[in-house]
ZAMARGU-4260 file (C-alpha; in steps of 0.2 Angstrom, whole numbers, plus 5000, padded with zeros to 4 digits):
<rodrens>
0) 4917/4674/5045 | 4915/4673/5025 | 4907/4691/5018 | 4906/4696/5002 | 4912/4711/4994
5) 4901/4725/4985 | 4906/4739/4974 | 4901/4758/4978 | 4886/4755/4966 | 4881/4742/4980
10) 4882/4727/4968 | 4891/4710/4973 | 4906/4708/4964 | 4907/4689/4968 | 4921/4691/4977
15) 4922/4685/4996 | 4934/4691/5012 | 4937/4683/5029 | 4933/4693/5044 | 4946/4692/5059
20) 4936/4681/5072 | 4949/4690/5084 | 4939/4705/5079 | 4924/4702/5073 | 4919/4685/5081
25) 4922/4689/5099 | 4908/4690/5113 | 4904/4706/5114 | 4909/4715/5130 | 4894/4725/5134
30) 4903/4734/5148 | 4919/4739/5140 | 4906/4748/5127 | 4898/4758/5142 | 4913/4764/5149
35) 4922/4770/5131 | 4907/4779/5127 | 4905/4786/5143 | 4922/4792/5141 | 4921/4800/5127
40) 4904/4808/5131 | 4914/4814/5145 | 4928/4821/5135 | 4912/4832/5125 | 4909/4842/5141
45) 4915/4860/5141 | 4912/4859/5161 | 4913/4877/5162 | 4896/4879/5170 | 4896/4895/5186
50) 4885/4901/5196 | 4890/4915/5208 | 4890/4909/5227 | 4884/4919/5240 | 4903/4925/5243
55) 4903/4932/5226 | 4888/4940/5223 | 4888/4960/5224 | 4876/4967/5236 | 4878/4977/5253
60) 4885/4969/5266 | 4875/4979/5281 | 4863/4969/5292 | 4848/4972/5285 | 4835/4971/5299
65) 4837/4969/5318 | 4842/4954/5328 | 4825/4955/5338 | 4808/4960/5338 | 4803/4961/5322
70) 4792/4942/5324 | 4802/4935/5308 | 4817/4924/5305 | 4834/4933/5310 | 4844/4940/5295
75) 4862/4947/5293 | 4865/4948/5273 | 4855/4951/5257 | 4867/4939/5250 | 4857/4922/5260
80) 4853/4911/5248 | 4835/4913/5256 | 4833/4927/5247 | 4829/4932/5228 | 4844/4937/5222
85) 4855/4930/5235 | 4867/4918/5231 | 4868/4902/5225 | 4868/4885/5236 | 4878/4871/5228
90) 4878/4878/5210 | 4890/4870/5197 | 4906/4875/5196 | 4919/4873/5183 | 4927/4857/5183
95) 4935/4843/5171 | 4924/4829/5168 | 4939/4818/5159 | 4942/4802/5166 | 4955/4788/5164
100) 4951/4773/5153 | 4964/4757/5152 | 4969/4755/5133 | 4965/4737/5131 | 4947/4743/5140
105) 4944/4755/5124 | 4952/4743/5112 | 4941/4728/5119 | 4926/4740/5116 | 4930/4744/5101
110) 4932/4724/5095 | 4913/4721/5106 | 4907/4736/5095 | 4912/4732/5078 | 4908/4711/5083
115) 4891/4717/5089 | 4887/4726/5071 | 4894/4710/5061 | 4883/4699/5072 | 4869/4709/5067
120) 4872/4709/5049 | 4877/4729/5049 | 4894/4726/5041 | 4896/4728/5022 | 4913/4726/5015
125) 4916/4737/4998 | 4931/4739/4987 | 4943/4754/4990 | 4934/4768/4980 | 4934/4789/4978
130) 4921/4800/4970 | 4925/4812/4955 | 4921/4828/4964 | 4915/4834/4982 | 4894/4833/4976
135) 4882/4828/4990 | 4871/4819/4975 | 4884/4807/4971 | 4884/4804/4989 | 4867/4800/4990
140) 4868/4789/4976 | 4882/4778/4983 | 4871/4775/4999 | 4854/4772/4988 | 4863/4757/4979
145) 4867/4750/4997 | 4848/4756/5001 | 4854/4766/5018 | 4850/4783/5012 | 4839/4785/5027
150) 4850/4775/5039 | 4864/4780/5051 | 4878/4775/5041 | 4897/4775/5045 | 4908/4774/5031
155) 4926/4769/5036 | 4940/4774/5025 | 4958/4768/5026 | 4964/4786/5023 | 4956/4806/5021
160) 4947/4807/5005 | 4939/4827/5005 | 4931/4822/4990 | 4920/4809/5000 | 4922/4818/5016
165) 4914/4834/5008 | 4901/4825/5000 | 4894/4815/5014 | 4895/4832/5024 | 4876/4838/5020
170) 4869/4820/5026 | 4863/4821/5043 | 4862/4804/5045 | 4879/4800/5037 | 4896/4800/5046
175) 4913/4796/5036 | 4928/4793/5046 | 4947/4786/5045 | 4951/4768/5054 | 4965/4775/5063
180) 4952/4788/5072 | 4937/4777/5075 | 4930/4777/5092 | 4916/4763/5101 | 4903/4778/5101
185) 4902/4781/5082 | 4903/4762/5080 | 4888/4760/5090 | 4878/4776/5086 | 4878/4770/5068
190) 4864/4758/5061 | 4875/4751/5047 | 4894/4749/5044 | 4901/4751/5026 | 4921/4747/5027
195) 4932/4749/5013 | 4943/4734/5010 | 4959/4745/5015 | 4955/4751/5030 | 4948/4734/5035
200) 4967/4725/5036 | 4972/4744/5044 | 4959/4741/5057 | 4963/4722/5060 | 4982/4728/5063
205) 4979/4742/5073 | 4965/4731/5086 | 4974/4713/5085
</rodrens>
């Protein structure tokens, strides 16, 4: 797949590049992307939601009415979870909600994530690029030349540039990240791809 090349004005420089069809031409797996991003949903949860259980909560212990005669239900403790205050039935309790995920799985969705976005015409290749000072207008200027200033952009950097970083911070709907430290669910959560040509060839060694 033949794309062309833009500078960070957003202007064609004429200049073409092949996209890996090992990457970027594949079918999609749709499943492999549901199950990375449900991993790393997972992985976001604290999982230490409590409640106190009847064992735990701290009230008397006494009986507190009589077996019989009194034409209600029988009763032992405060505690029941029949009554207001009483414990809890079935609350949450702490717990790890991390799962196992095969690598080739999470490399697989990451391929059907980035081939799903190039099959959708949401990749942009630009030359390799930095920005004078952290300012969150020349930020919005690089986006308005590739007119996605009110799109979910993902701009993918071969290595940490704080100038961009810090700049792009302010945008809500603007993410930049490394290639070594993309994952499926920023892929997919993004409406448009901008890769810099560096960390393209990173990102075609570290997924072929």
């Amino acid at each position: 797949m033949e794309v062309a090349i833009y500078n960070s004005k957003g202007e064609d420089t004429g200049k073409k590049i092949n996209l890996s069809d090992e990457i970027f031409g594949i079918e999609p797996s749709e499943h492999a992307i549901y199950l990375d991003v449900k991993q790393y949903l997972a992985n976001q949860r604290q999982g230490t939601h409590k409640v106190k259980e009847r064992a735990e909560n701290a009230h008397s212990t006494r009986k507190i009415k009589k077996q019989k005669g009194t034409g209600g239900a029988r009763a032992g403790s405060i505690k029941s979870p029949v009554f207001v205050g009483g414990g809890t039935i079935f609350g949450p309790r702490p717990r790890d909600y991390s799962f196992k995920l095969n690598k080739k799985v999470k490399q697989l969705a990451r391929k059907s994530a980035l081939a799903t976005k190039a099959q959708g015409n949401s990749v942009s290749i630009l030359e390799n690029f930095t920005l004078e000072g952290p300012r969150t207008k020349s930020y919005i200027e690089f986006l308005t030349g590739f007119e996605a200033l009110n799109t979910k952009t993902l701009l993918i950097l071969p290595e940490v540039d704080t100038n961009v970083v810090l700049s792009s911070r302010n945008l809500q709907k603007a993410k930049v990240v490394t290639a070594d430290s993309l994952n499926t669910y920023d892929l997919m959560h993004a409406d448009r791809l901008l890769i810099a040509e560096g960390a393209l060839s990173k990102l075609e060694s570290l997924l072929q």
